[in-house]
N, C-alpha and C positions, 0 to 999 in steps of 0.2 A: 567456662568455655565460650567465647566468642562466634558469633554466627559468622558461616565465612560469606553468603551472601552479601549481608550488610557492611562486610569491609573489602569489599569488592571495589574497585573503580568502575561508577557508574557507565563509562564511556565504553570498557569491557564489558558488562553485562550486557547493552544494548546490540554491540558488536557480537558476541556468542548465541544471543538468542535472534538475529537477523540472521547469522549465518545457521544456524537449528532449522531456522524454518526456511531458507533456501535449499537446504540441505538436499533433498530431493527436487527430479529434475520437473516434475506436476506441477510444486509449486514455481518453481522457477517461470513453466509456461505461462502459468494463472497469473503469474507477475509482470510478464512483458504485457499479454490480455488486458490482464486491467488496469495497465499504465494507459495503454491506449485508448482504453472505453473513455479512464476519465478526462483524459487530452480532450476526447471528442464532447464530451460533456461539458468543459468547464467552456467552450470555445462554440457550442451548439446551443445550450441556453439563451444566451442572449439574442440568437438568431431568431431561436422560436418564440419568443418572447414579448420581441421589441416587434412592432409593425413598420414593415416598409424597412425591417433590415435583411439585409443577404449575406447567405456566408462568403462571399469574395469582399463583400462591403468589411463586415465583420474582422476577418485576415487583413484588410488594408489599413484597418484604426491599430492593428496590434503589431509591438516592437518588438524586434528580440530578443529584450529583456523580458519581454511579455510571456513570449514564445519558455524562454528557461523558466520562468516559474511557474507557468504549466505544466512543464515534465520534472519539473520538482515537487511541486503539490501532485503530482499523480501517483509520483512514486510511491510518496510517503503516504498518500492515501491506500495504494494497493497494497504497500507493504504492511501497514496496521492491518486494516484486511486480512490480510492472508494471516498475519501472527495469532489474530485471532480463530482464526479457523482451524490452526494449527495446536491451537491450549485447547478446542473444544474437544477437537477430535485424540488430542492425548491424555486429555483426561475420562472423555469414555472410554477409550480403551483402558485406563486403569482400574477406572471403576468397575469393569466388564471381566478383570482378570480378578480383581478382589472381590466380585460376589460367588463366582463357581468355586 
């Protein structure tokens, strides 16, 4: 009997368990949230950082191509995030339903 996960197309499974954990609209919220915390993060760093930089100085070095892959590194960081969040808390509840 073959495992049907493993002969899955990988590109589906990423695709079903991204849409799993959108699923609900909390996380959905938590995902625009933390898209944008890390915008502000990857783009605030260097401001706090560097001496004698400012965030208008900062936003003037950056193109926007810069600009998209900061809201693509964000996403993909919110949305690892969240998927994790999303295995911890399904798997305590199963573990939760299998010890009563």
């Amino acid at each position: 009997m073959k495992n049907t996960i493993m002969t899955r197309n990988p590109l589906k499974t990423i695709i079903s368990a991204v849409m799993a954990t959108l699923e609900k609209k909390r996380y959905k919220v938590w995902f625009v949230v933390l898209t944008g915390f890390f915008i502000a993060t990857y783009v605030l760093i260097p401001v706090w950082l560097t001496p004698g930089n400012s965030l208008s100085f900062q936003l003037s070095l950056l193109k926007p191509k810069d600009y998209v892959m900061f809201v693509i590194l964000s996403a993909l960081t919110a949305l690892l995030l969240l998927m994790q969040v999303y295995l911890f808390r399904s798997k305590t509840r199963r573990a939760g339903s299998i010890g009563q």
